[in-house]
C-alpha positions, 0 to 999 in steps of 0.5 A: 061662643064655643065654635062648632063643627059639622061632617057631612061625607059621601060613601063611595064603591069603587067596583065594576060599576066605576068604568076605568078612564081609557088614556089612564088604562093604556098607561098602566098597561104599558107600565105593567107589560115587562112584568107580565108573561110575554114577550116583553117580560123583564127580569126586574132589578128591586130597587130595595135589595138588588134581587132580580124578579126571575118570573113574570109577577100573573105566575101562580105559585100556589093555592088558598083554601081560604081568604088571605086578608087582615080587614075585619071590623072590630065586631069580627073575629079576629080583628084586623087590629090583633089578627088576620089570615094573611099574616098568619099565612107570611110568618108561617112562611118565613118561619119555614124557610127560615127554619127559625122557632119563631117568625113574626111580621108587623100587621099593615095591609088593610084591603089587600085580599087574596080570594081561595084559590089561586095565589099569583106572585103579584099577589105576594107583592101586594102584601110585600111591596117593600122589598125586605130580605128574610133573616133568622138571628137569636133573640132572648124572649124578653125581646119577644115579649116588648113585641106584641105589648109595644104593638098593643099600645102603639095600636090601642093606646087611648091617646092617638097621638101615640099609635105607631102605625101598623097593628098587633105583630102577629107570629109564628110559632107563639100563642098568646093571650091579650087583655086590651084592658090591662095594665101597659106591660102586661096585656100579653099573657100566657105567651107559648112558644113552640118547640120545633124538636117536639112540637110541644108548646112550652111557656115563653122563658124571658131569658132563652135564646130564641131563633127569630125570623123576619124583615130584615133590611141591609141599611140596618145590619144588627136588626131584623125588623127592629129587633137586636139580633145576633148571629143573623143569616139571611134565607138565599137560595141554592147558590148563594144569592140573597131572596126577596121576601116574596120569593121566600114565600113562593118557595114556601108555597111550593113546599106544601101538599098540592101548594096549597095553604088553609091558614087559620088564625087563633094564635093571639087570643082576645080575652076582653072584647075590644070597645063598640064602636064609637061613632056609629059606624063599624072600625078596624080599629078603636077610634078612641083606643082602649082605655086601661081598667082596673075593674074590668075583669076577663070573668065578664065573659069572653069574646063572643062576637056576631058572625055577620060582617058587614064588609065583604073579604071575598 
């Protein structure tokens, strides 16, 4: 006889009703102490690229006018899947400092929210805790368009043994359109790169030379953020010395108007609406993946998704 099985499980929130443990919270404020202003900060060596941590991580180096997060549910445009607010916001960022045409990150950090208004650089932090450098280097664009196609069916492939964790590269400096349902290879469409001499998109040319920026790690020196590049410069600072990904970004910051940042999202554009859930409950991303169709056709209709949802980012 066939055996079966059973869930049975208990949602929990984890708010200000929850009251933190006393001893526990004594520990982690010890911990944090040389991190913070005061008379005990520390200027930290990151034990991943040797910078050092010039100011304490409660300073605020900047402002939002809307909430930095990727946590959407998948009946919410955009999906945390394909997009979100604070992505948009890190590849600007480094496509800035970088002074590069493109910038592109690997999507990770559901859960993480910076609510409008001030940005602290804990808040960076939070987002980039793996302390990766910033580096500009020359790709062709046929190496910029294995990105979001590999990304696509590492995050919505219908068998799950072969996501590859992470969701859809987000980018700065592209517009892409995505068709979950085509063929593997060819979900990314009409891909747009900007022109940083005239501000003109122009379509994706596979065999140009593009200047790329993102993560770059010195354990992988011809890299950056697994991409093959050549000529690779690192973003330093005024003398000379390397800066960490959040710095790149807290000088970013100090660059706009008033500090301030309103990024909005857009710029991968879903033309076929990504699976309902299939168990009931909402999803961040497919469960069951998405499953290519040869008669699924974009004339269906294009995405109109419900405005409520059902999990607060602010």
């Amino acid at each position: 006889m066939a055996a079966s099985a059973n869930w049975n499980w208990t949602l929990h929130h984890i708010d200000e009703r929850v009251r933190p443990n006393s001893d526990i919270a004594r520990l982690i404020a010890d911990v944090r102490m040389p991190f913070l202003s005061g008379a005990n900060f520390t200027q930290q060596i990151n034990p991943f690229n040797g910078t050092r941590l010039a100011r304490p991580i409660d300073t605020v180096v900047g402002r939002t006018k809307v909430a930095l997060h990727r946590m959407n549910f998948t009946t919410r445009a955009p999906a945390a899947v394909i997009e979100g607010s604070s992505h948009v916001f890190l590849t600007d960022a480094f496509r800035h400092e970088a002074g590069a045409d493109i910038a592109a990150i690997r999507g990770f950090r559901y859960g993480t929210v910076v609510r409008p208004g001030p940005i602290t650089l804990e808040d960076l932090y939070h987002f980039i805790p793996i302390g990766p450098l910033i580096a500009k280097g020359t790709i062709k664009g046929k190496q910029l368009k294995n990105q979001p196609e590999n990304s696509i069916d590492g995050s919505l492939n219908p068998d799950v043994s072969k996501w590859t964790g992470g969701w859809l590269f987000n980018f700065s400096g592209v517009r892409a359109e995505i068709d979950p349902y085509a063929k593997a290879g060819e979900r990314a469409r009409n891909i747009l790169v900007s022109d940083r001499a005239t501000n003109a998109w122009k379509p994706l040319d596979p065999e140009a030379d593009y200047t790329y920026a993102s993560y770059y790690y010195a354990r992988d020196p011809d890299l950056i953020n697994t991409v093959p590049a050549q000529a690779i410069s690192i973003v330093k600072d005024k003398d000379g010395r390397d800066l960490d990904a959040v710095e790149v970004v807290a000088r970013y910051l100090a660059g706009l108007p008033n500090r301030t940042t309103a990024p909005k999202t857009g710029r991968l554009k879903l033309i076929n609406p990504i699976p309902a859930a299939s168990f009931g409950s909402p999803e961040i991303q497919p469960w069951r993946g998405v499953i290519p169709s040869t008669t699924h056709s974009p004339d269906t209709g294009a995405v109109k998704l419900p405005d409520r949802n059902p999990q607060r980012t602010n």
